[in-house]
N, C-alpha and C positions, 0 to 999 in steps of 0.2 A: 118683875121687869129688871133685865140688868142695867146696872150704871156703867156706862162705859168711861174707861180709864184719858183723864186727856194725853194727846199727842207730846209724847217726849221730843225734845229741840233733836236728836236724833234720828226719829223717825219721820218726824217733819221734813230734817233737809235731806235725806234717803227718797223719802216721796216726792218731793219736788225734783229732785236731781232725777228720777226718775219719768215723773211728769214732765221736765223739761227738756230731755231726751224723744220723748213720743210727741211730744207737740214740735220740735226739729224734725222729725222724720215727717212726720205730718205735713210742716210748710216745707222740705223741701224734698220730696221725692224721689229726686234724682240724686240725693246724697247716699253712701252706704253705712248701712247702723254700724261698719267697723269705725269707721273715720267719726261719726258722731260720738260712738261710744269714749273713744280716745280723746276726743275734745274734754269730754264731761269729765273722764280720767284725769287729765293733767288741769284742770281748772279746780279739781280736787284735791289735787296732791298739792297745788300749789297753797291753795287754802290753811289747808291742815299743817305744814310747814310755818307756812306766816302765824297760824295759830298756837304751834308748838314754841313758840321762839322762844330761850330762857331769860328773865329778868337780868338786871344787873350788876344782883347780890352773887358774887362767886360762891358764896358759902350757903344761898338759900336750898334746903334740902330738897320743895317742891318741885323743883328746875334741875335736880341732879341727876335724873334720869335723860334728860334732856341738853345736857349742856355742850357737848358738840355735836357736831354735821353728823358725824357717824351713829352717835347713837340714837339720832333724832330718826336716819335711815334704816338701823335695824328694828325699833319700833313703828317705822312704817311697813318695811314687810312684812314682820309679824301680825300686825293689826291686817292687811290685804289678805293676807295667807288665810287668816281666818274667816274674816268675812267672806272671801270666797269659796272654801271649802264649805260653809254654812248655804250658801246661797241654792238656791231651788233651781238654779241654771245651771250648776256646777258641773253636773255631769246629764250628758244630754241621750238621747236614742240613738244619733251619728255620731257620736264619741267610737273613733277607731276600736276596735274591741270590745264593744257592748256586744253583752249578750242579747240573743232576740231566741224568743218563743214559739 
């Protein structure tokens, strides 16, 4: 019998931000999953911003990745960029240029 591994604080808020997407579409039907998706987008980004913010040590090293707008911004693309190219949606069957069989 396998042991299954617990839910890492990442996969949890992936799941739920997920789950909490489908249960939006759910109560309100007449919404489109573009404009839901987008909601759950910028309540994300907005998160991880407030999350990223660097302390108040100029000198502390953990926060120097982090220490202005800009570079808080180029590790959010990065981080999207990838997470989306991993993602199982990424590329679809009506993707302009799919090949079909």
């Amino acid at each position: 019998m396998a042991v299954e591994e617990p839910e890492t604080s990442f996969e949890e808020a992936a799941r739920e931000a997920v789950e909490l997407g489908n249960r939006i579409a759910d109560d309100e039907p007449e919404s489109h999953p573009w404009d839901i998706g987008d909601g759950l987008l910028a309540g994300a980004i907005q998160y991880w911003l407030y999350a990223r913010q660097p302390c108040d040590d100029p000198a502390c090293e953990d926060c120097a990745s982090m220490r202005t707008a800009e570079l808080r911004l180029a590790e959010l693309l990065k981080q999207v960029e990838e997470l989306a190219r991993t993602s199982e949606y990424f590329h679809t069957p009506n993707d302009f240029g799919a090949g079909r069989a």
